[in-house]
MDTraj code that builds the backbone (N, CA, C; nanometers):
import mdtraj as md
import numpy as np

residues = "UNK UNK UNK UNK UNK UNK UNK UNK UNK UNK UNK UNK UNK UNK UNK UNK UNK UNK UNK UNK UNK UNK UNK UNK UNK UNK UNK UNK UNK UNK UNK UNK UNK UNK UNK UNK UNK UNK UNK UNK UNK UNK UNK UNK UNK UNK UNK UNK UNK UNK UNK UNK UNK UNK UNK UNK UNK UNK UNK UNK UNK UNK UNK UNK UNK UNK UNK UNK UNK UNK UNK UNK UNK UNK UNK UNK UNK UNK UNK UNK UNK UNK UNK UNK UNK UNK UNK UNK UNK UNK UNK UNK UNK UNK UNK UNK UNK UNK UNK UNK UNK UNK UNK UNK".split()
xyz = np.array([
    [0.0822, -0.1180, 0.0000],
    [0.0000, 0.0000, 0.0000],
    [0.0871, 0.1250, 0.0000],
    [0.1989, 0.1294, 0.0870],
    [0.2777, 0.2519, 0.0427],
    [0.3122, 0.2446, -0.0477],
    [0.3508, 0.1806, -0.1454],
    [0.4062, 0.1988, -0.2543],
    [0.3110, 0.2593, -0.3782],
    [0.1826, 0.2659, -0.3378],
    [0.0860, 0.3071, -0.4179],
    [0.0338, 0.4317, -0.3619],
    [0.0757, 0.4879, -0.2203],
    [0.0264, 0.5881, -0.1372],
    [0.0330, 0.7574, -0.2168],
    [0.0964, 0.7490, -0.3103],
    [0.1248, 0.8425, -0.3875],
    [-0.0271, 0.8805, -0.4763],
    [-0.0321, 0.7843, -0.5287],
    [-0.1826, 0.7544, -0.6181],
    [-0.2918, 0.7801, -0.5388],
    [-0.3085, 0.6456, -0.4398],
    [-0.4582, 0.6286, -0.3582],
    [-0.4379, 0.6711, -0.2419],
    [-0.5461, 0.7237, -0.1647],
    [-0.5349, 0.7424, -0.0179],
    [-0.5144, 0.6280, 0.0321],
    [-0.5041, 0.6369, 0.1631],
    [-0.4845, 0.4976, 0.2573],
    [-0.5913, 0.4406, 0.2733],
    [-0.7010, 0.5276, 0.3080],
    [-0.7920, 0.5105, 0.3377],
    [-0.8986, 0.3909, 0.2593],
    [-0.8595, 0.4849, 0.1251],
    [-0.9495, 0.3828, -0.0198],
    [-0.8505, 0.2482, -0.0170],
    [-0.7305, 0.2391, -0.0201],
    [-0.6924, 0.1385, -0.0502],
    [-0.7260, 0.0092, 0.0701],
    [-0.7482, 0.0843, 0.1976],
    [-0.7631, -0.0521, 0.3111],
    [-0.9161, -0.0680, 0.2956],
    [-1.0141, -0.0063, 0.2069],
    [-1.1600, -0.0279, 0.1996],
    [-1.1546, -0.0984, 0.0771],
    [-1.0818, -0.0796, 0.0265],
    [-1.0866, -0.2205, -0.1251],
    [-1.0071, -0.3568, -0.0342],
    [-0.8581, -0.3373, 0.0115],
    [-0.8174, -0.4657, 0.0877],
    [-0.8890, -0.5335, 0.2031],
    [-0.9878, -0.4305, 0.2450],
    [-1.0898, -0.5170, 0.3243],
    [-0.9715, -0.5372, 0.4782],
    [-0.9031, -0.4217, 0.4738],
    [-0.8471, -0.3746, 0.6010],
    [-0.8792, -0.3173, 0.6900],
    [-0.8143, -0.2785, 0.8240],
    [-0.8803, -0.1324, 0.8278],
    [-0.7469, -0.0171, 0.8621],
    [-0.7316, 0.0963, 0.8319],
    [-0.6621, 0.1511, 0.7976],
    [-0.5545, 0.2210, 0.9138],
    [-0.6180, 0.1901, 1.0461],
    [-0.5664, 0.2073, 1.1738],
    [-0.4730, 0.0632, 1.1880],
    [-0.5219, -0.0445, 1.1361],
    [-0.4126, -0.2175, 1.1470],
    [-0.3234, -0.1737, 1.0644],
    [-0.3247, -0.0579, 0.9201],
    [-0.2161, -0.0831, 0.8321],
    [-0.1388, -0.0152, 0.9265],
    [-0.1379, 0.0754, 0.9599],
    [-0.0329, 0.1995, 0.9971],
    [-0.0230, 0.0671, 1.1053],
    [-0.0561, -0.0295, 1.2379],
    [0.0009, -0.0560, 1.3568],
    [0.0872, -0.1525, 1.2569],
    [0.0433, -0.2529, 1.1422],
    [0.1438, -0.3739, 1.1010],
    [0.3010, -0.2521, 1.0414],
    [0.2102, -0.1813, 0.9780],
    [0.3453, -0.0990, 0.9283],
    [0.4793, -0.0468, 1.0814],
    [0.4345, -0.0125, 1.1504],
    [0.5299, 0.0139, 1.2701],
    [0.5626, -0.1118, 1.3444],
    [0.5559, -0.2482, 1.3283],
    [0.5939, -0.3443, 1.4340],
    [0.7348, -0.3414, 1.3327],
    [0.8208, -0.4303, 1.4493],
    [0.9315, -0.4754, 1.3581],
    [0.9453, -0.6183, 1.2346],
    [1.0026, -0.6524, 1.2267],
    [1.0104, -0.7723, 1.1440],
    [0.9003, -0.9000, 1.2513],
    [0.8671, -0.9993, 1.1431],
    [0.8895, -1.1285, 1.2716],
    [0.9993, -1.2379, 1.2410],
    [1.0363, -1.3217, 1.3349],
    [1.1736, -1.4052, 1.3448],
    [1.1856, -1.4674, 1.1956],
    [1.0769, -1.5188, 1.1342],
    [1.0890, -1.5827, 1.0132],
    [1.1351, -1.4571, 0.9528],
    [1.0503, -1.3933, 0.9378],
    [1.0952, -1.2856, 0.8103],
    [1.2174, -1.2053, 0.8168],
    [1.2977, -1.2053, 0.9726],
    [1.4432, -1.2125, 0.9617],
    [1.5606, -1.2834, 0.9197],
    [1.5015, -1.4318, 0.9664],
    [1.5378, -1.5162, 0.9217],
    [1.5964, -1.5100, 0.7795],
    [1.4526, -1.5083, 0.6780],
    [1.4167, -1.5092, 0.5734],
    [1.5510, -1.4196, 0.4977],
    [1.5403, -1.3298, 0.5353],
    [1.6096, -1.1825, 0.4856],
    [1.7682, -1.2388, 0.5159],
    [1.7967, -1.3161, 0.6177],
    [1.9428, -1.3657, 0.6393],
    [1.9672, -1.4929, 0.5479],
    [1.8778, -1.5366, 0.5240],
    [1.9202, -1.7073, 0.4478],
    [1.9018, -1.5883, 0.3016],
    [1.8059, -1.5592, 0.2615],
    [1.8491, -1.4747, 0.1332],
    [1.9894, -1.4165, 0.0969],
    [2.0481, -1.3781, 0.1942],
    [2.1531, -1.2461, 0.1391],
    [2.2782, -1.3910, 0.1179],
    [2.2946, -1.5145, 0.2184],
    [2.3776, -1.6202, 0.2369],
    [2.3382, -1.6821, 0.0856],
    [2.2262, -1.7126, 0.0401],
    [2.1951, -1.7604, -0.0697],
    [2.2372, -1.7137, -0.2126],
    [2.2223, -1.5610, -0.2170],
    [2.2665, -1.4872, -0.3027],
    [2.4196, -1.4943, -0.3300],
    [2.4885, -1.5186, -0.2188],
    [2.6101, -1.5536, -0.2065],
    [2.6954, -1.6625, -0.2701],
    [2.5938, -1.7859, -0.2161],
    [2.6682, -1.8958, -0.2720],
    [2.5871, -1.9023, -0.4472],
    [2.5115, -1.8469, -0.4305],
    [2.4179, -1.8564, -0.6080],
    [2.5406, -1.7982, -0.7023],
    [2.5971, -1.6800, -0.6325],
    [2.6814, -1.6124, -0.7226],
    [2.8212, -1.6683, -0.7470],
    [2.8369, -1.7226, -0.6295],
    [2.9851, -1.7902, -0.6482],
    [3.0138, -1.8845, -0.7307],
    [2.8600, -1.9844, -0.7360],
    [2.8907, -2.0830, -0.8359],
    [2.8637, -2.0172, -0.9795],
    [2.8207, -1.9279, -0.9837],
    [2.8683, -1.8578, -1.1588],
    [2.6553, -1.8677, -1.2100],
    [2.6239, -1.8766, -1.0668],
    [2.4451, -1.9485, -1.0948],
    [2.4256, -2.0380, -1.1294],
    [2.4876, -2.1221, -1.1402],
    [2.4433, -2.2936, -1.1403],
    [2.3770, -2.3579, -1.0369],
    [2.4255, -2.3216, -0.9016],
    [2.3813, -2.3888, -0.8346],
    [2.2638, -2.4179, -0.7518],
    [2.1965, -2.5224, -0.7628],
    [2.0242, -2.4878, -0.7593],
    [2.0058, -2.5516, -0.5869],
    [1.8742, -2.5537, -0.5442],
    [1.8586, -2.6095, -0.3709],
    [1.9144, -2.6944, -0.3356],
    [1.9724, -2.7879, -0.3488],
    [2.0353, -2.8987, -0.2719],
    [2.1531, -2.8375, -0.2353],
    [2.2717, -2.7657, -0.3479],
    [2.3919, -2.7381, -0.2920],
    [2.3667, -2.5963, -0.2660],
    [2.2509, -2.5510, -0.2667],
    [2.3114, -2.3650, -0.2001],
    [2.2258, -2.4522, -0.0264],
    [2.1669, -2.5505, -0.0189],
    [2.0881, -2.6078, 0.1012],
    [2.2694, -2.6100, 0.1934],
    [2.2853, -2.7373, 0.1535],
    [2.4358, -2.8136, 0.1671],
    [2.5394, -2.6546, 0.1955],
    [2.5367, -2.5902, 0.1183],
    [2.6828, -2.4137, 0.1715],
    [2.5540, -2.3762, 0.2756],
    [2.4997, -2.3462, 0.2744],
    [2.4236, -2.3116, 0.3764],
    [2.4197, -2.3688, 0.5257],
    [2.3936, -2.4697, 0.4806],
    [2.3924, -2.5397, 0.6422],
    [2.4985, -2.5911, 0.7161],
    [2.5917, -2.5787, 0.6078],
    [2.7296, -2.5797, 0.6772],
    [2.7771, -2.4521, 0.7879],
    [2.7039, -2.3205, 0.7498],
    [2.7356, -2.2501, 0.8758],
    [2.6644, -2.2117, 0.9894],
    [2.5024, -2.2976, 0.9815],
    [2.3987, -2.2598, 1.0658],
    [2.3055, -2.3807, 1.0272],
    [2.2121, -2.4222, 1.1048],
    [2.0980, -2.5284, 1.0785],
    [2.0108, -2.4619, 0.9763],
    [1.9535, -2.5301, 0.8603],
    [1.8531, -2.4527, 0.7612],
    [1.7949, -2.5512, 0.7014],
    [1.6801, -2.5409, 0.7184],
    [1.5840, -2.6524, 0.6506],
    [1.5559, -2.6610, 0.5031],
    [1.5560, -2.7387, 0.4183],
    [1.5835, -2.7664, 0.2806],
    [1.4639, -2.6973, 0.1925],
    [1.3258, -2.7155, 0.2969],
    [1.1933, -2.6519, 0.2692],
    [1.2431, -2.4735, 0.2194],
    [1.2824, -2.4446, 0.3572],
    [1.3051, -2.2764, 0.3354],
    [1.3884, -2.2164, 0.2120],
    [1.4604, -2.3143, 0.2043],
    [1.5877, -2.2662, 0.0358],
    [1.4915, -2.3084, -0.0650],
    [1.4189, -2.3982, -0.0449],
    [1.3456, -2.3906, -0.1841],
    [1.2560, -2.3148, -0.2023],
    [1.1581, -2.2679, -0.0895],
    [1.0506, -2.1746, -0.0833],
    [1.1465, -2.0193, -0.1179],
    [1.2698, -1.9825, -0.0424],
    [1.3231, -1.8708, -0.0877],
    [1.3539, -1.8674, -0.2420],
    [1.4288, -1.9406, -0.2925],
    [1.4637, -1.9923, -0.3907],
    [1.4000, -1.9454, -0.5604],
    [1.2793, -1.9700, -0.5344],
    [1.1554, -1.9445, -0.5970],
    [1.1061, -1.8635, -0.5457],
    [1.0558, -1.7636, -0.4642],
    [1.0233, -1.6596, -0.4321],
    [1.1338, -1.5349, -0.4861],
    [1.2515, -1.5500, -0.4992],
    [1.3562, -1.4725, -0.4920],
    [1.4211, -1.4730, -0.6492],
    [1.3252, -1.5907, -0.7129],
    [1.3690, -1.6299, -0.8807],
    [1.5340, -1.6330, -0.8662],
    [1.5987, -1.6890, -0.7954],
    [1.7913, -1.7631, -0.7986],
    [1.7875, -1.8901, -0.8456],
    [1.6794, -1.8895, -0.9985],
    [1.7257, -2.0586, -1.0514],
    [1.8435, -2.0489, -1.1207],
    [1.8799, -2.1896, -1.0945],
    [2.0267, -2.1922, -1.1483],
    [2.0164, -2.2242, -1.2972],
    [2.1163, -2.1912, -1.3878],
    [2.1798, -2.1816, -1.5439],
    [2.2060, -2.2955, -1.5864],
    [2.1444, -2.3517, -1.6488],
    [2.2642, -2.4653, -1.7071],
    [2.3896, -2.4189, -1.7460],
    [2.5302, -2.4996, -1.7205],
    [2.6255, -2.4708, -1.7835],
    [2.6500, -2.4282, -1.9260],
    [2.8334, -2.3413, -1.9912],
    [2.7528, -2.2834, -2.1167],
    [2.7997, -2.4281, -2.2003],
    [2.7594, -2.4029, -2.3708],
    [2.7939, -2.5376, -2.4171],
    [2.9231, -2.5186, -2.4351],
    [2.9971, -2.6393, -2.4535],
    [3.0964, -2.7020, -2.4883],
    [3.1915, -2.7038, -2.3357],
    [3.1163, -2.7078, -2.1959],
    [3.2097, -2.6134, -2.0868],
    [3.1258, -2.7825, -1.9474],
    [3.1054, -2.8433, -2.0371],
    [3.0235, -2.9613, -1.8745],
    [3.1555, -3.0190, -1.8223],
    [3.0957, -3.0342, -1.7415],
    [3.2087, -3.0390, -1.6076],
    [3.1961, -3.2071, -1.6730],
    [3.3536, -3.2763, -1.6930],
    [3.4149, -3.3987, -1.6944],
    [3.4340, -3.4708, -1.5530],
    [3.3946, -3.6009, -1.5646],
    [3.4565, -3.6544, -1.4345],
    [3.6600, -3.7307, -1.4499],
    [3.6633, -3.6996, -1.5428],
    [3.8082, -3.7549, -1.6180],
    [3.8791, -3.7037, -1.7562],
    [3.8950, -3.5886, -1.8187],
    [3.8873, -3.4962, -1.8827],
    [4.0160, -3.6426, -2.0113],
    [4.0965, -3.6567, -1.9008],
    [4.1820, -3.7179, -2.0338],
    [4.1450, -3.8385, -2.0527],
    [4.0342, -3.9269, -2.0064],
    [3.9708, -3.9997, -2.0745],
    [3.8612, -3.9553, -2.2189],
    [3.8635, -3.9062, -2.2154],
    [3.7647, -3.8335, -2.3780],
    [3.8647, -3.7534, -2.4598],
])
top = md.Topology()
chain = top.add_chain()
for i, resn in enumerate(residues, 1):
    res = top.add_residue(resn, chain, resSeq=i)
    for name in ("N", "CA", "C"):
        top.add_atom(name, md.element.get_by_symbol(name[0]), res)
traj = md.Trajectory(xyz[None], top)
């Protein structure tokens, strides 16, 4: 709704959301809640390891760098994951990772 506060009053917009306009302003002043800190910390860690692997790397191994420095449930990287659009790239062509390069 702030982001539209420019346009609509507050007022009209919590009588279409079927709010009421005294709850927006109290949700707007609380602080975060624990998830949604959470949330905001496994994101920025995610973004991290997404980038390092060049964006390849999809939930299991940004799960796996992740939980190597804190407990994180596999659910939450995938729900962030997709909320946050960090799908991983396929590699480019002619560049797939070999398990024995001088065998081929």
């Amino acid at each position: 709704m702030s982001a539209h506060q420019a346009v609509f009053p507050i007022k009209t917009m919590a009588r279409v959301f079927k709010v009421s306009a005294s709850g927006y302003y109290a949700w707007r002043g609380r602080p975060a809640s624990l998830r949604a800190a959470r949330d905001i910390d496994l994101t920025r860690k995610m973004r991290t390891i997404h980038g390092a692997s060049h964006k390849t790397y999809g939930a299991p191994r940004i799960h796996a760098g992740a939980a190597h420095r804190r407990r994180v449930k596999g659910g939450d990287v995938r729900r962030l994951l997709c909320r946050r659009e960090l799908d991983p790239q396929p590699p480019a062509l002619g560049r797939e990772a070999r398990a024995n390069p001088a065998a081929h």
